[in-house]
N, C-alpha and C positions, 0 to 999 in steps of 0.2 A: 423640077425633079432633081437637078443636079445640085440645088442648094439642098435639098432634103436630105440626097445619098451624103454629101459631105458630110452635115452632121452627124451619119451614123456612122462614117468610116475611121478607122482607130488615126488618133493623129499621128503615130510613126510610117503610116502609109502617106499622110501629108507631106510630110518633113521630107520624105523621100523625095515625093515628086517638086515639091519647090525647093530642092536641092539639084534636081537634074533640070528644074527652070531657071537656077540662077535667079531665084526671085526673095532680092530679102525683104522686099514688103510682106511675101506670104508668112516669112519666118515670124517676123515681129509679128504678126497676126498670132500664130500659131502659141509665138509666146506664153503669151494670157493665157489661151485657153488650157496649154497644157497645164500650167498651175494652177487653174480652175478643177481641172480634170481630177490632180495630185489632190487636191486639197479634199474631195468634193466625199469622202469616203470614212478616213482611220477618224479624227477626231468622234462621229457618231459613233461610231461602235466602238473605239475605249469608254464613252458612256455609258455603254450596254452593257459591257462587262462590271465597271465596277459599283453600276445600279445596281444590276442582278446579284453579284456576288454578298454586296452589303444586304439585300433582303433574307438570302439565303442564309447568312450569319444569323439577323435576326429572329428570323420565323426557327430554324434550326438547330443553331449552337454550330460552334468551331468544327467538330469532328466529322457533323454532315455537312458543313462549308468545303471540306476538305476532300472528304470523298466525291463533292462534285466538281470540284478543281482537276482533281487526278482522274475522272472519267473525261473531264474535255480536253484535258491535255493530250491523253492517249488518244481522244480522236483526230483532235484539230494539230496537235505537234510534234508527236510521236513519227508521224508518217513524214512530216518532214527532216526530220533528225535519221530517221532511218536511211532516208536517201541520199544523204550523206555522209553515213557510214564511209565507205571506200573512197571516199575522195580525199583529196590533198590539200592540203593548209590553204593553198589560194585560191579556191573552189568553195572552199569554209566564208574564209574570209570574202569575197565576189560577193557571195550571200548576204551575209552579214550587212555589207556596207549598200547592199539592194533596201535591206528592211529600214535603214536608217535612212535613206532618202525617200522613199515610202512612208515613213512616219515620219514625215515633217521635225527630223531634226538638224540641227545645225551643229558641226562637229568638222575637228582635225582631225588626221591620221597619221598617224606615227609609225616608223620599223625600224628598228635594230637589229640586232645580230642575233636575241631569242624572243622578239615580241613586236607581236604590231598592236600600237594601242590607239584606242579611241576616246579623244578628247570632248565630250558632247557638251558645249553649253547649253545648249535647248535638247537633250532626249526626247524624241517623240513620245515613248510612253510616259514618261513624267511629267509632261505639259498638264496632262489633270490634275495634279496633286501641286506644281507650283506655282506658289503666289498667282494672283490672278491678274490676267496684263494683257490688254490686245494686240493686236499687230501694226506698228504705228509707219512702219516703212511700207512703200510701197511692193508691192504685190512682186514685180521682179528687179527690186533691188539688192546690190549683192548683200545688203546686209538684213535683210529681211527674218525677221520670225515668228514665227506661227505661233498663234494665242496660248497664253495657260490660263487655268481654269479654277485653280486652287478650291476643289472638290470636296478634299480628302481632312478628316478633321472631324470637332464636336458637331458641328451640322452637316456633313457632307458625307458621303462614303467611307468605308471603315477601313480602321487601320487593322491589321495583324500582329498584336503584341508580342506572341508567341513565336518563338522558329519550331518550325516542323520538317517534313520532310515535304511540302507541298511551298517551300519558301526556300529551300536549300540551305536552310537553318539563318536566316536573316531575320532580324526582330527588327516592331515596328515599320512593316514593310507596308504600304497602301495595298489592298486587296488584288488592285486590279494588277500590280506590278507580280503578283505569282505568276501569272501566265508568262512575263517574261525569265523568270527566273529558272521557272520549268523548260523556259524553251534553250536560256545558254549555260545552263548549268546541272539541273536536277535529271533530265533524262541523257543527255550529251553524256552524263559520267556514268547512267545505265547502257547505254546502248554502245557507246567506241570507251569508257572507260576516262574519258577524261573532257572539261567545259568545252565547250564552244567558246566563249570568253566568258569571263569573267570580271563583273559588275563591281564597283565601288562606287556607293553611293553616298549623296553632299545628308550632311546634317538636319539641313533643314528643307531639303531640294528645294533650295535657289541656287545653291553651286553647282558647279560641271557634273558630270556623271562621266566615268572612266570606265573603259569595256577593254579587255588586255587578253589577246588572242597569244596564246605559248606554242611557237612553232617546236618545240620535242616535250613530250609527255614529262622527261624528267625534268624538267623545269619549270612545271606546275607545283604552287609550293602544296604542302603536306597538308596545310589549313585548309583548304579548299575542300578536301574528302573529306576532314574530321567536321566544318561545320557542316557539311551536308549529310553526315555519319554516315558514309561510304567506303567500303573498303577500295582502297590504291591498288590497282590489279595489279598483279608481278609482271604482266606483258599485254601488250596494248600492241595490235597489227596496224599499222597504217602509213601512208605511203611517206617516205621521209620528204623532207624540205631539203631542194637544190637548186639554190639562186632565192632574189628576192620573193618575195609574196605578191609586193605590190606591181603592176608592171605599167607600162607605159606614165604617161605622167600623170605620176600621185595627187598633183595639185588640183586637178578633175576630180578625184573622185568624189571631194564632197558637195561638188558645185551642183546646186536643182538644175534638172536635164532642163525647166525655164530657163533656169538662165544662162544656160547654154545655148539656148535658140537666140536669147536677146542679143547676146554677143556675137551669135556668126550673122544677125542683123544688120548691127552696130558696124561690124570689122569687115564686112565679106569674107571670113574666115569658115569655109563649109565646112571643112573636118570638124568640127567644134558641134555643126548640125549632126552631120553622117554620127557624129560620139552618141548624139541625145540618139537619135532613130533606132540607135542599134542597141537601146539599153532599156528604153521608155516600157516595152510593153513587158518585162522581166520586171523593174522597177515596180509597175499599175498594179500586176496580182503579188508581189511578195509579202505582203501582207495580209492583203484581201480576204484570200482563202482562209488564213490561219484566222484569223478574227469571226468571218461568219460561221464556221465549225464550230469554236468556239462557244460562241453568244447562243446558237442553235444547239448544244450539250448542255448549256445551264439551265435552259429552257426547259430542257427536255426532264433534267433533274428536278425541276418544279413540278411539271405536269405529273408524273410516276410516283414522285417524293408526299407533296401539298395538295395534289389532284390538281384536273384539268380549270375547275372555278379560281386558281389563285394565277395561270399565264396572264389576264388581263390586266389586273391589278399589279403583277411584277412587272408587263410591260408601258405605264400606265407613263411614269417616269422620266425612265428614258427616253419614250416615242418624243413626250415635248421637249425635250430637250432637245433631241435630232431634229426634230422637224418645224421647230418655232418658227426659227428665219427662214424658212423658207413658204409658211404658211403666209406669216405677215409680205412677204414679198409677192407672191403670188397674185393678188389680189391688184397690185400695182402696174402688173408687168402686162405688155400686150399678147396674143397669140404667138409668133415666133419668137417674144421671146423667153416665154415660158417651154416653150419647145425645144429650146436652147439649153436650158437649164437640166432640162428632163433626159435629153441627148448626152450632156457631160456627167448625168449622172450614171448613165449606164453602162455609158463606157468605160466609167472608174470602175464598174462591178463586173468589166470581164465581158462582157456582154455580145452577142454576133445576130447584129439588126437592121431591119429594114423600118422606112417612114413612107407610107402614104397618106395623101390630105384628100379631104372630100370638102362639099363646099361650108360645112360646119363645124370637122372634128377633126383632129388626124389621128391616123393609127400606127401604135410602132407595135412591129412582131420579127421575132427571132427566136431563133433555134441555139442556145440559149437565150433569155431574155432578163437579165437580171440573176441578183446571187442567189435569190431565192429557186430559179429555175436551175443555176449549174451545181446547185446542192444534190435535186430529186433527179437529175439527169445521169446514167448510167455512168460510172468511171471507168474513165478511157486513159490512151495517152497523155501521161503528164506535161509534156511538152506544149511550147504554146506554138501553134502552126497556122501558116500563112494557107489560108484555102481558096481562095482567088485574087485577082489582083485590086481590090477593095475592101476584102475582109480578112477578120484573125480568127481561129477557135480557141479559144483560152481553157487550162484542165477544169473538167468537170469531176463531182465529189461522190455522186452514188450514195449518198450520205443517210439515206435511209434505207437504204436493203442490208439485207442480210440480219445475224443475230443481233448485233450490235447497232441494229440501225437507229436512226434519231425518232424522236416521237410524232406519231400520225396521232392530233387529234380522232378520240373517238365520239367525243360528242358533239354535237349539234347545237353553235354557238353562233355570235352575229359575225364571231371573225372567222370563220368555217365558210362564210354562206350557205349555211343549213346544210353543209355537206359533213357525211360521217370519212374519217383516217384522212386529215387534212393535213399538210405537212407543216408542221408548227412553226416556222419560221416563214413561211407562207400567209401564213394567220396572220403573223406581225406586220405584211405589208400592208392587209385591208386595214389594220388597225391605223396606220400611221397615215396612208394616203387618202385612204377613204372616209373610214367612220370619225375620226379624231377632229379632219377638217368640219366634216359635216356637224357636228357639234358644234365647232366656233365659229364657222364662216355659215353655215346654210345649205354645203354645197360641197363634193367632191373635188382633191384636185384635177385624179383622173382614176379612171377605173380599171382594174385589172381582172384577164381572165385567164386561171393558170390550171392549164392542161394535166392534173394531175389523174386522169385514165390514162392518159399516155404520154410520159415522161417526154419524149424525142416529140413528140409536137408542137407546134406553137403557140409560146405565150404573147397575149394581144392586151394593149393598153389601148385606153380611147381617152382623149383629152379632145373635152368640145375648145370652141374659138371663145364662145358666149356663154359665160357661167349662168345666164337665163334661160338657156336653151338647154340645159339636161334635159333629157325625154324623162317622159313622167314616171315613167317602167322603171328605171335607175335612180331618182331621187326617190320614191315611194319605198324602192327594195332597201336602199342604202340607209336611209330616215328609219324605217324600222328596226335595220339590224342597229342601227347606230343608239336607239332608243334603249333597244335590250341590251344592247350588248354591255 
């Protein structure tokens, strides 16, 4: 039981306690998996994004590309940009260099006297669109980077030749890169009046990508509203800058909270650990959230737009592409440690879970249990809050109530499980875990049952030990939706 709890318990409640053991074997352990953990999440859903986006170009033209750009961004970005309205330059900034380490890039930080800039040779989001390269360092070396995928092009995902207002007037921009444009530029200068930073992008993204945050409004140059065609407000409220931005030592901040652990390992150096613990679980969802709102809004513009027969087919994609390697691994690995796998996955998604095993299957369930559960889950306190001494609650999205809310399938599909107002990113889990494997393998990875009579309930995964041993009731039900679907 207590190797079970551990792998459901968030790793900065680790990090904690084998900091107050003085244990740097736990750290180095700890290591890996938190870069297991980092990794285990953004790569997949920038594929979702600029799968869906590129389909929605095609089947629709630019204009309805556009309009459903500007409906996911008001869901998924909007709300983050508003809450930091009233905040101060280095509250901005904090942010900012949380989503950079959250999407796996690799970058220096710069400040002067009116700018703190960002050096990125590896940008997270632009990992899709440059040249295509794996990661050939190891996993927590300092010099390590995270794969590109060179996506974007005559056979891969679509460019944006045109600047709009869903691009902040940038031409030739990769589709999937509006959503970041939206996110430090396009609404930043609706909502406070002036970027969050501002992007300068390499020629051919193989070079750096530079992000240059202006601590006073009037030092933003004049170009920046005219390509975005927005008008330069006469007065901009916001709290001034006194003293640096950056604080404590800068040299951290671009370092992966991994390899932060590997070093207080290495060193006996704890503050280095105590830096990672107290940053890790702000770092896991600063992206998270905005990505699966996101993915779940273009969705939603498919289902309303193309009707509910064309979500399979736009998810159809991307699901293999997220979920290849780990179908092909699957199949090799043993019971714990597919279990393993499943555990760092939920935890990248925010997740507050328990693991029981029985003598054929285990079960994990949480109140939330995955992104798809803190989407349909009432929105509460934003904050992320420690609610015992084992677990975290990460914000949840509510993401389907109200007028505005995301799309409940209405009909009666195989990724529904014949159920009518299914929450459509819901759909996409049976699709990718269930029915997709069962297609190429025979066989579910594991199966999901998601509590949508009642939000706050618990969602329950079952992953048998013996891929022979699915009860017949579950391959029978799964084989046929899989059939139809």
């Amino acid at each position: 039981m207590e190797a079970l709890d551990r792998l459901a318990t968030p790793r900065s409640i680790l990090v904690e306690r084998a900091v107050r053991a003085g244990s740097r074997r736990e750290l180095a352990e700890l290591a890996g998996e938190v870069h297991d953990e980092a990794s285990a999440v953004y790569d997949a859903m920038q594929g979702y994004i600029g799968s869906l986006q590129t389909d929605i170009l095609g089947m629709c033209g630019r204009a309805a590309h556009d309009r459903a750009v500007t409906m996911a961004a008001d869901r998924a970005i909007r709300p983050v940009v508003r809450s930091l309205s009233h905040s101060p330059v280095t509250e901005r900034v904090e942010q900012l260099l949380r989503m950079l380490r959250a999407s796996g890039s690799r970058f220096t930080v710069h400040e002067d006297a009116d700018t703190v800039t960002v050096r990125a040779s590896s940008w997270g989001p632009a990992r899709q669109c440059a040249p295509a390269a794996p990661s050939r360092e190891s996993s927590l070396d300092e010099n390590f980077n995270y794969p590109s995928y060179g996506r974007f092009g005559r056979d891969g995902y679509a460019l944006l030749a045109e600047g709009s207002p869903v691009t902040g007037g940038y031409t030739d921009l990769p589709c999937a890169l509006a959503l970041e444009v939206m996110l430090l530029v396009v609404l930043p200068l609706e909502e406070w009046g002036e970027p969050w930073a501002v992007p300068t992008f390499p020629p051919d993204w193989s070079g750096p990508t530079v992000l240059t945050v202006y601590k006073t409004v009037a030092d933003v140059p004049e170009s920046v509203y005219e390509r975005a065609q927005v008008a330069r407000p006469a007065q901009v409220s916001r709290v001034p800058v006194d003293g640096p931005v950056l604080a404590g030592d800068a040299d951290l901040v671009p370092v992966r909270r991994a390899v932060l652990l590997r070093r207080a390992a290495e060193s006996g150096d704890l503050s280095l650990a105590r830096l990672a613990a107290r940053t890790m679980d702000a770092d896991l969802t600063a992206y998270e959230g905005v990505l699966t709102v996101f993915v779940t809004s273009l969705l939603t513009f498919i289902a309303r737009v193309l009707g509910e027969s064309a979500v399979v087919p736009a998810l159809a994609r991307p699901v293999q592409l997220g979920m290849a390697a780990t179908i092909e691994r699957w199949a090799g690995m043993s019971p714990r440690e597919r279990l393993a796998l499943l555990a760092t996955f939920w935890r990248a998604h925010g997740s507050t879970f328990w693991i029981d095993e029985f003598d054929d299957h285990f079960l994990l369930h949480g109140r939330p249990l995955g992104a798809c559960h803190r989407l349909w889950w009432p929105r509460y306190d934003p904050r992320i809050r420690r609610i015992s001494d084992s677990r975290i609650r990460y914000p949840t999205f509510g993401a389907y109530a109200g007028p505005a809310g995301l799309h409940l399938l209405r009909e009666r599909r195989a990724i529904t499980c014949g159920q009518r107002d299914y929450p459509i990113y819901s759909a996409r889990c049976h699709l990718a875990h269930e029915i997709m494997p069962i297609r190429q393998g025979g066989h579910p990875l594991w199966v999901e049952r998601h509590p949508i009579a009642d939000p706050k309930a618990e969602t329950v995964h079952l992953v048998m030990k013996d891929d022979a041993r699915w009860p017949n009731w579950v391959v029978d039900r799964l084989s046929e939706r899989a059939l139809n679907g």
